[in-house]
N, C-alpha and C positions, 0 to 999 in steps of 0.2 A: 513500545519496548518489547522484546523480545525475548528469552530465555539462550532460542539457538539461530545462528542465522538461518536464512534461506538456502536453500542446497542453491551450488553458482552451477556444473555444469548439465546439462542437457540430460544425458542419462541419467544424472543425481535425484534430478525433477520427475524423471517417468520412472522411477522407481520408488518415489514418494509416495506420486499418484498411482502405480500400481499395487502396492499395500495397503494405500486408502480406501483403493477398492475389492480389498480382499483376496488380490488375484484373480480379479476376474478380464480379459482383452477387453469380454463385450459392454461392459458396464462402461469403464476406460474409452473406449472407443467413442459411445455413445456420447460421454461427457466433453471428449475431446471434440466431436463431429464429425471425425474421419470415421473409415471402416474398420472393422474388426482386424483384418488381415495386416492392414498398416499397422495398425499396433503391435501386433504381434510380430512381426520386422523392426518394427524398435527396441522392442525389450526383448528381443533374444539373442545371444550373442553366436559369434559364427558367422560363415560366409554370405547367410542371406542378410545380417544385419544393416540395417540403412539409417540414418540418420535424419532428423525432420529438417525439411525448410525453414526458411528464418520465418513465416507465416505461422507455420507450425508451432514453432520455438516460442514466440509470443504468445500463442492459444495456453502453452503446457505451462511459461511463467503465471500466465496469470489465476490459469486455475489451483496452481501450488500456492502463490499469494493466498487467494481466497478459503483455501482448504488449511493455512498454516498457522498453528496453535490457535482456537479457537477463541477455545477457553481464557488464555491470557489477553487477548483484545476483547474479549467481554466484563471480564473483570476492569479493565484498568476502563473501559465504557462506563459501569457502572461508577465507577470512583469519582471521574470526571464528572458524569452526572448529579451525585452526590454532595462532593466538596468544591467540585469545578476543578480550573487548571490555570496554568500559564502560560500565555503565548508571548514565544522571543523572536524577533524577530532584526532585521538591520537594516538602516533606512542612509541615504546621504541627507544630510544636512549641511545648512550655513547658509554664508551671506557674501555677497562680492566684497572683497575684503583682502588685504593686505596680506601676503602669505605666511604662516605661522604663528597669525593671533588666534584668538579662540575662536571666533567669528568667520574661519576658515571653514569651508566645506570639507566633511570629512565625515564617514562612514561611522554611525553611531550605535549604540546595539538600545532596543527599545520591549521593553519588557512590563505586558499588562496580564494581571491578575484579573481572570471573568471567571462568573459564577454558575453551579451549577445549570442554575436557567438557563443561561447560552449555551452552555456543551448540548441541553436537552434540543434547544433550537438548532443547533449548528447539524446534530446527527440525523435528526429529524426533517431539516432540507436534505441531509444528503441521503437519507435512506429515498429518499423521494425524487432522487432524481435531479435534483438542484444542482444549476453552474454555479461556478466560484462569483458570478455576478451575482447569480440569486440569494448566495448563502451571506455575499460584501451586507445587502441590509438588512441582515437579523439585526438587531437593537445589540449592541453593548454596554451592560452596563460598566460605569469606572468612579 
């Protein structure tokens, strides 16, 4: 959960991240991995301005991601931690079966209550580098 969205266009993002970084190209740059001077073609407007590749453009979303309201994904971390949370999710179910009974295949919504221990597990593979397979057998409890 969020307060404000994500900035959607391109310049919106490299002017996030250049107040993030105080205005500085070479800090920006670094963080980015490009040079100094390409950044500074990005964020200045006028005839030399350029626009980043789509390569690019993914480097900038994702460091805006990362860099976007901290505080608010730490907090609702610890809550999770805390009192746990709820996972919803939507699954197809049923059975071969007659069309329109209940026993029909049909998109159900499936919603389990897990406890703090598991948010503490789930974060804990993933700060670690865990796939979605390695995080499938942390224990659930239900």
């Amino acid at each position: 959960m969020r307060t404000r969205p994500v900035p959607v266009s391109v310049r919106a993002r490299l002017g996030f991240l250049f107040r993030a970084e105080k205005g500085s190209t070479k800090r920006l740059a670094a963080a980015l991995g490009v040079s100094q001077r390409t950044v500074q073609r990005w964020v200045t407007s006028g005839p030399g301005m350029r626009q980043p590749g789509p390569v690019q453009a993914q480097v900038i979303e994702d460091a805006v991601r990362a860099r976007w309201q901290p505080r608010i994904r730490e907090r609702l971390r610890a809550d999770a931690e805390a009192r746990g949370f709820s996972l919803h999710t939507r699954a197809r179910f049923g059975f071969a079966s007659a069309v329109g009974s209940s026993d029909d295949p049909r998109r159900r919504l499936i919603t389990q209550r897990l406890s703090g221990a598991v948010a503490r597990e789930l974060f804990a593979a993933r700060d670690a580098g865990a796939g979605e397979a390695q995080q499938r057998v942390c224990p659930v409890d239900g």
